[in-house]
Every structure is written in C-alpha cells, then in structure tokens.
TIVO-712824 format. One record per residue (C-alpha): residue in one letter; x, y, z negated. Coordinates in nm, 3 decimals. Example, Ala and Ser with C-alpha at 12.3 -4.5 7.8 and 13.67 -1.06 7.14 Angstrom:
<atoms>
+---------+---------+---------+---------+
| residuo |       x |       y |       z |
+---------+---------+---------+---------+
|       a |   1.230 |  -0.450 |  -0.780 |
|       s |   1.367 |  -0.106 |  -0.714 |
+---------+---------+---------+---------+
</atoms>
This chain:
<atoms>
+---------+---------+---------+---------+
| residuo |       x |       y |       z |
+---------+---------+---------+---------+
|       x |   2.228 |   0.463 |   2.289 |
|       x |   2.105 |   0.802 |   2.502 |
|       x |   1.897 |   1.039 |   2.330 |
|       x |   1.723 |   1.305 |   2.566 |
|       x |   1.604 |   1.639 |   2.305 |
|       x |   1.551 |   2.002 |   2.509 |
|       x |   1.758 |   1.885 |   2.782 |
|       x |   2.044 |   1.749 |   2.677 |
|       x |   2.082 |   1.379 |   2.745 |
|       x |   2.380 |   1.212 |   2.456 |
|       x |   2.487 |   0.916 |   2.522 |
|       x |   2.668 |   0.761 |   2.185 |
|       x |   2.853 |   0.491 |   2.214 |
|       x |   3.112 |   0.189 |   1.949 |
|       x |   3.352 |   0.131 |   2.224 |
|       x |   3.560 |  -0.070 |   2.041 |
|       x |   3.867 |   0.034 |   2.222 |
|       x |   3.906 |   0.247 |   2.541 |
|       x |   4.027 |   0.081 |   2.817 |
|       x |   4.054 |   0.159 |   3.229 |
|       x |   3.734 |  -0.053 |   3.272 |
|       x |   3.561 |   0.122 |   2.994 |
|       x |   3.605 |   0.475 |   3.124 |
|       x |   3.502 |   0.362 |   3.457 |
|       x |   3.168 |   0.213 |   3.307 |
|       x |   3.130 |   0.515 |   3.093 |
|       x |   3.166 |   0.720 |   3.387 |
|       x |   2.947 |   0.581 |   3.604 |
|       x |   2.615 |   0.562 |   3.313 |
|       x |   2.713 |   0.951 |   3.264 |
|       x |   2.689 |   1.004 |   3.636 |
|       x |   2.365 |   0.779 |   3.661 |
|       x |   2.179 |   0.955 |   3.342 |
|       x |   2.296 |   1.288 |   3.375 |
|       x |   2.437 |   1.316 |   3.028 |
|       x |   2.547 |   1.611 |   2.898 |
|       x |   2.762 |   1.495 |   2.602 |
|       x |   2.896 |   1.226 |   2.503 |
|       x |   3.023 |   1.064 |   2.155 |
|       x |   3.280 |   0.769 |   2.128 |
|       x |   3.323 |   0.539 |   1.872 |
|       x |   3.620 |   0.323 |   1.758 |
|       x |   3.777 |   0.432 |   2.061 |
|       x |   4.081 |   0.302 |   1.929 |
|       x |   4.366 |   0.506 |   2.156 |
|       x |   4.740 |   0.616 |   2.077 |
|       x |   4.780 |   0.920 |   2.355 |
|       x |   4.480 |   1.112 |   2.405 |
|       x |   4.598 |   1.196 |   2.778 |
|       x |   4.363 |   0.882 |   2.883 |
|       x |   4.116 |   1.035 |   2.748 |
|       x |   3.932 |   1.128 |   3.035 |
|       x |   3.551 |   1.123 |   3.185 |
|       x |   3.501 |   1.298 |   3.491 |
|       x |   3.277 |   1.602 |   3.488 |
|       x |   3.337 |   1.635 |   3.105 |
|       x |   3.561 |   1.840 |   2.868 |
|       x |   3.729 |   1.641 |   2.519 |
|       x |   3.549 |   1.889 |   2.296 |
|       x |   3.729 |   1.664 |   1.974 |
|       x |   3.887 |   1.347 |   1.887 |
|       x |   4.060 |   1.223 |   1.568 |
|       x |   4.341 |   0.990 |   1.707 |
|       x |   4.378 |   0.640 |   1.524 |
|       x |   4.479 |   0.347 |   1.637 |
|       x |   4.220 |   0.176 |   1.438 |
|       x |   3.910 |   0.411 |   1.475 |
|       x |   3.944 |   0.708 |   1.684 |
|       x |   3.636 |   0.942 |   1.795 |
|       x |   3.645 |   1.100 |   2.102 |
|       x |   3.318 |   1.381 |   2.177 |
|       x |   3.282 |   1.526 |   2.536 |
|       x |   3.027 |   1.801 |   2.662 |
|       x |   2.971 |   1.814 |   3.024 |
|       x |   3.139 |   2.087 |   3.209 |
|       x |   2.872 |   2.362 |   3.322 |
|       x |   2.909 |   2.566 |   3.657 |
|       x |   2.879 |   2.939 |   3.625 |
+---------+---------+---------+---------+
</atoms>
C-alpha cells in the first residue's frame, strides 16, 4: 500500500521474507512512485547487510528470523 500526505509518498509493505527478487521489485516501484520511505514487514532476514534499496537509508530494523521490520527514508541531496 502507498500513501501520498504533504509530499511524502510511503510505500508499506508484508514481504514475507526478503529475497534478491524482492529487493529488485521493491526497488523498481520506489523508483517508479517516487517514494520517500518505505516500511517492511515480516521481512524475515538473519544479516541486515542485504538490507539494501537503492536511493534509501535503513533508518531501523528489528532483526528476526521470523518477523523482522526493516524502515527506509529516501536519501535527500543537499
């Protein structure tokens, strides 16, 4: 689900597990929708190092193999 409010596009998301083909999904609908943050659900990881979207910082993540978060904000220019 993406919810646009002053600006700021979120895009929040149940995974269900992060995988290789996941992140490259996720990146390309943050690309496409300009989204500005983004919150992960049951991402379900071990090593947070994967943990990865590009043009986006991990703001926070609780690690679990079982239901793991994972939040991102976009990375502004100055």
């Amino acid at each position: 689900m993406a919810v646009v409010h002053d600006g700021v596009t979120l895009l929040q998301l149940n995974v269900e597990g992060l995988t290789k083909m996941k992140i490259n999904v996720l990146t390309h609908l943050v690309q496409a929708h300009a989204v500005t943050a983004i919150r992960l659900q049951k991402a379900r990881y071990k090593d947070r190092s994967h943990l990865k979207i590009p043009g986006h910082t991990l703001a926070t993540c609780t690690e679990s193999e079982l239901y793991g978060t994972a939040t991102f904000v976009k990375h502004h220019a100055n």
